[in-house]
C-alpha positions in Angstrom: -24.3 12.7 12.2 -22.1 9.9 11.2 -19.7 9.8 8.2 -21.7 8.2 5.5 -18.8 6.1 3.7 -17.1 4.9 7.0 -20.7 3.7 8.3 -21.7 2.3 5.0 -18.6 0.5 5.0 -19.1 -1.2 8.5 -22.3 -1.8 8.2 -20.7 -3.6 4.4 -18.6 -6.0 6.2 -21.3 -7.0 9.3 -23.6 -7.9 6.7 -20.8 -10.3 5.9 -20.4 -11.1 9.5 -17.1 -9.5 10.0 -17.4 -7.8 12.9 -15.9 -4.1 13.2 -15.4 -1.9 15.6 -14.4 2.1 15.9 -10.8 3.7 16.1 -8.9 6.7 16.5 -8.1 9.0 13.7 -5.7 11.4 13.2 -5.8 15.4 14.0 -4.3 17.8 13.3 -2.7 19.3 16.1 0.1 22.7 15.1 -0.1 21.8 11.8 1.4 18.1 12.6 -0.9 15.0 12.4 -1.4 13.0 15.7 -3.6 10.0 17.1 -6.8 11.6 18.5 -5.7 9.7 21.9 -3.0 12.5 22.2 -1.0 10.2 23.4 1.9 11.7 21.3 5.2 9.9 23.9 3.4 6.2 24.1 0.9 5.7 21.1 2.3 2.5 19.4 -0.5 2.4 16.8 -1.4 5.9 16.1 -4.6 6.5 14.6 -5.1 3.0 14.5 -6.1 1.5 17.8 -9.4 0.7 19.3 -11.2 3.9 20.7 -11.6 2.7 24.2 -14.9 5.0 25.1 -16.8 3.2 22.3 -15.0 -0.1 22.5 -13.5 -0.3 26.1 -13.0 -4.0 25.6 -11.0 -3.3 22.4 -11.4 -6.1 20.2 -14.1 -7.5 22.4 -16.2 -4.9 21.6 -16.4 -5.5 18.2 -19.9 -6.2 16.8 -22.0 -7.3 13.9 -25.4 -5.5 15.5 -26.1 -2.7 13.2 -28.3 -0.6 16.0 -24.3 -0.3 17.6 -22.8 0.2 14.5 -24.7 3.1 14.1 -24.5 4.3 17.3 -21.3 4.3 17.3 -20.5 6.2 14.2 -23.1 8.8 15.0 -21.2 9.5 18.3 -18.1 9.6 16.6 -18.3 10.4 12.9 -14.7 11.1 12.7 -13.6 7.4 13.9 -11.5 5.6 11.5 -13.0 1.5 10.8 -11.5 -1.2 12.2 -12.2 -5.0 11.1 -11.9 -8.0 13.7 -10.0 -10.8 11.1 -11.6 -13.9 12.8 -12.5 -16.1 9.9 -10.3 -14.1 7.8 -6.6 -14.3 6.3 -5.1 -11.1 5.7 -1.3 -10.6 4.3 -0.8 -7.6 5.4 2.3 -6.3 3.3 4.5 -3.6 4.5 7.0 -2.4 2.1 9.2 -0.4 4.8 10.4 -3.8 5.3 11.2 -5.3 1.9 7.1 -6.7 2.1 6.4 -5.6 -1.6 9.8 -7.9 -2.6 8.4 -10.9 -0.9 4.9 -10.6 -2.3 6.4 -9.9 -5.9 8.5 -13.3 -4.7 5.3 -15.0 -3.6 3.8 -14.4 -6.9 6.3 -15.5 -8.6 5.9 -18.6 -7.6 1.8 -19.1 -6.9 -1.0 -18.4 -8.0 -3.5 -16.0 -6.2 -6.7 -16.0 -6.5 -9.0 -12.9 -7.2 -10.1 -11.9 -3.8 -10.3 -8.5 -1.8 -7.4 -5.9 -1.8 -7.0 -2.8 -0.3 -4.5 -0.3 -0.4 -3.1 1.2 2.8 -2.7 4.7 4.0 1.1 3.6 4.9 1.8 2.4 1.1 1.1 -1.0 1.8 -1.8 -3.6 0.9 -4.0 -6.2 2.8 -4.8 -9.0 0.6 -7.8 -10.8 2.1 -9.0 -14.4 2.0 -11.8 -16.2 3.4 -10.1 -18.5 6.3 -10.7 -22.1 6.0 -13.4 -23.3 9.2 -11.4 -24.9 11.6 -8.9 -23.7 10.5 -6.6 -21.2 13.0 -3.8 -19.1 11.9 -1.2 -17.4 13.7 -2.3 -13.5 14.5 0.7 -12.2 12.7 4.2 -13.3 11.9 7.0 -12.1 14.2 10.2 -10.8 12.2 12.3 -13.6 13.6 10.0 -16.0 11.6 8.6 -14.4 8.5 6.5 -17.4 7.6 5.8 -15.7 3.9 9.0 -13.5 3.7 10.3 -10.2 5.2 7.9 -7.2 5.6 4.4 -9.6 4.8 2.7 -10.2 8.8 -0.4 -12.4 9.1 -3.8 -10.9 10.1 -6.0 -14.3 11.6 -7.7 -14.7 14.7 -7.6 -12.9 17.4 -6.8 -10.0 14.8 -7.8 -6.8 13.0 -6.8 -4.8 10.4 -8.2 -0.8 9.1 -10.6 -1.0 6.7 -11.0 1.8 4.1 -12.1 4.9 3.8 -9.7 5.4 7.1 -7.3 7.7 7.2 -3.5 7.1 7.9 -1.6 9.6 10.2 0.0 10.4 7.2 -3.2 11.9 5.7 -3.8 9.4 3.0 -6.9 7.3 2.6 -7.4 3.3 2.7 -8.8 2.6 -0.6 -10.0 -0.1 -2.2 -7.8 -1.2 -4.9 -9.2 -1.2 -8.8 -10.8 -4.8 -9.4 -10.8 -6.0 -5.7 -13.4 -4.4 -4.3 -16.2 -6.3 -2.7 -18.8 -4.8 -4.5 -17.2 -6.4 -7.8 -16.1 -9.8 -6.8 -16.8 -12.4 -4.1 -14.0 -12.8 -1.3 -11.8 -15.6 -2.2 -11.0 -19.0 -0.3 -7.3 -19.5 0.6 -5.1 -20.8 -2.2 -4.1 -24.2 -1.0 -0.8 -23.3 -0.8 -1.2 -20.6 1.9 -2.8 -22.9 4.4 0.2 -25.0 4.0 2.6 -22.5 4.6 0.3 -20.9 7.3 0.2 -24.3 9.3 3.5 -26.3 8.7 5.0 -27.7 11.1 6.9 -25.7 13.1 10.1 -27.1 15.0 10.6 -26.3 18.3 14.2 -24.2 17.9 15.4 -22.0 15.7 14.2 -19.7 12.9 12.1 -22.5 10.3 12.6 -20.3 7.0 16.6 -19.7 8.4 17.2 -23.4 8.9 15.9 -24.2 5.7 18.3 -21.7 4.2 20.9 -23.3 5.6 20.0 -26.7 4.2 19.8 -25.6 0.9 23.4 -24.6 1.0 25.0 -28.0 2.4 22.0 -29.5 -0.2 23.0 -31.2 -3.7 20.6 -30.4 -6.3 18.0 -27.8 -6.4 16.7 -25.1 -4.0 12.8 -24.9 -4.3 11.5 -23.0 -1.2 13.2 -20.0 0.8 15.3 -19.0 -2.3 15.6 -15.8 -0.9 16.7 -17.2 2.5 19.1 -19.2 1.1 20.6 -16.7 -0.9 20.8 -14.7 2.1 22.6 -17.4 3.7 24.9 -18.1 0.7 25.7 -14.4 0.6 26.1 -14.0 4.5 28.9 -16.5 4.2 31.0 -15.5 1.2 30.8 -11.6 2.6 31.8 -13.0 6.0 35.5 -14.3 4.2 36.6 -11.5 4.1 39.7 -12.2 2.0 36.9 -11.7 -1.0 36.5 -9.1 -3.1 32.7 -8.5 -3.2 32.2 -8.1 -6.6 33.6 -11.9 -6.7 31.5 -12.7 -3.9 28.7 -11.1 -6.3 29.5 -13.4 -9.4 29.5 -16.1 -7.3 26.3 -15.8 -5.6 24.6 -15.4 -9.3 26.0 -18.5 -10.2 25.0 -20.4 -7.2 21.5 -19.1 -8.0 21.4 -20.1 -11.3 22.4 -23.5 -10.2 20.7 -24.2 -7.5 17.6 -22.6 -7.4 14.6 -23.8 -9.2 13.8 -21.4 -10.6 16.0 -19.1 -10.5 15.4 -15.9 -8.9 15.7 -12.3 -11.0 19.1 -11.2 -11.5 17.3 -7.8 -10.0 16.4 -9.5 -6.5 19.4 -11.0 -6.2 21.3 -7.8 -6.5 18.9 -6.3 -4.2 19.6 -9.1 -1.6 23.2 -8.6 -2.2 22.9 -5.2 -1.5 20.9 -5.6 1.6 23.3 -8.2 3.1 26.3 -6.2 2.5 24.9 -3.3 4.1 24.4 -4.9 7.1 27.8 -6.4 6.8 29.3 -3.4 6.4 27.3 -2.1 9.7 28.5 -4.9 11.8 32.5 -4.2 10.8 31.8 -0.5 11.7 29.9 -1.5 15.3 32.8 -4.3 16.0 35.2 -1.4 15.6 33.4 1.1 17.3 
């Protein structure tokens, strides 16, 4: 008999025409959890991949037809709930990878409208928006070219993402978050403003955001975009000359933020960026003497 919650739930989003499609879960194998595949040595996406005797054409298998839906939820109750993100924009934000600082940055400086959430089993969210028709969007963003900051990739076309009530190998739940669910509010268009940064123009060479960065440093007057990035940058430099004392290179790049960037960012995430680049610093003096 199939899990009622999971099948509800796909049966939920085909009736919005967001295909789904079943896949592996994680089990408990000598008290560890594991990807029901096994697969401990080569599983890149434990618990989270298609499940290749249901859907042997992985995301091609994904369907709107509730007769399969059922089907296959009845042969496998225990599958987790995948959904295909054609039509759909999804931030998918990962804070193992500063992704809760870049939303927080992101929000800052936008507006968002009210639209689907979900927490993740992995601590994270999806934030989901109805893609614009016509409109295609890079699957995810690769972490040489975090279009929308560190940590935050792109779920589009070609895409999925695990819906809730999943379960992460970590043994926590998706869930929908308080006020976002769809049963309570309608699934939002794309803010304006994420379309443009989704589909700007992208030059052939080089990292956009980094180039930007740099930009903004040579730049008289005021930094409005990548403040992070350039802050990066500015601190990258000053922790570079070495002949600084970092806690000068620390007053200095608060003052350049307070000059140049409109607005501002926190004194907080600027410390936390200094922190981060320092770090790093630090770990390339101790390779280059290694």
């Amino acid at each position: 008999m199939a899990n009622a919650s999971t099948l509800n739930a796909a049966l939920a989003f085909a009736r919005h025409e967001h295909a789904v499609l079943p896949l592996t879960w994680p089990v408990r194998v000598n008290s560890k959890l594991v990807c029901s595949c096994r697969r401990a040595s080569d599983c890149i996406a434990a618990a989270k991949h298609p499940l290749g005797r249901l859907a042997p054409n992985g995301l091609l298998s994904a369907s709107t037809d509730e007769a399969v839906i059922r089907k296959w939820f009845a042969d496998e109750p225990a599958a987790n709930l995948g959904v295909r993100t054609d039509g759909l924009i999804v931030l998918d934000i990962d804070p193992r990878h500063d992704g809760d600082g870049s939303l927080a940055e992101l929000e800052r400086d936008h507006d968002f409208p009210l639209t689907w959430r979900v927490l993740t089993g992995g601590g994270g969210e999806h934030i989901i928006f109805k893609c614009p028709e016509g409109l295609t969007v890079n699957s995810s963003s690769a972490s040489s070219n975090p279009l929308l900051g560190p940590g935050i990739d792109i779920r589009a076309r070609g895409g999925y993402i695990v819906a809730p009530p999943s379960r992460h190998l970590s043994g926590n739940v998706y869930t929908w978050s308080v006020d976002h669910h769809p049963a309570d509010i309608e699934l939002a268009e794309a803010p304006a403003w994420l379309v443009t940064a989704l589909t700007a123009d992208k030059r052939p060479a080089g990292n956009s955001a980094r180039r930007n960065a740099a930009w903004a440093i040579d730049k008289e007057g005021f930094v409005t975009e990548y403040r992070d990035m350039a802050i990066c940058a500015v601190a990258g430099k000053l922790l570079r000359a070495v002949s600084l004392d970092p806690d000068f290179v620390a007053t200095l790049v608060h003052d350049w933020n307070a000059r140049h960037c409109s607005p501002p960012l926190p004194e907080r995430a600027v410390a936390e960026i200094l922190d981060r680049i320092a770090s790093r610093e630090i770990a390339r003096l101790e390779n280059a003497d290694a």
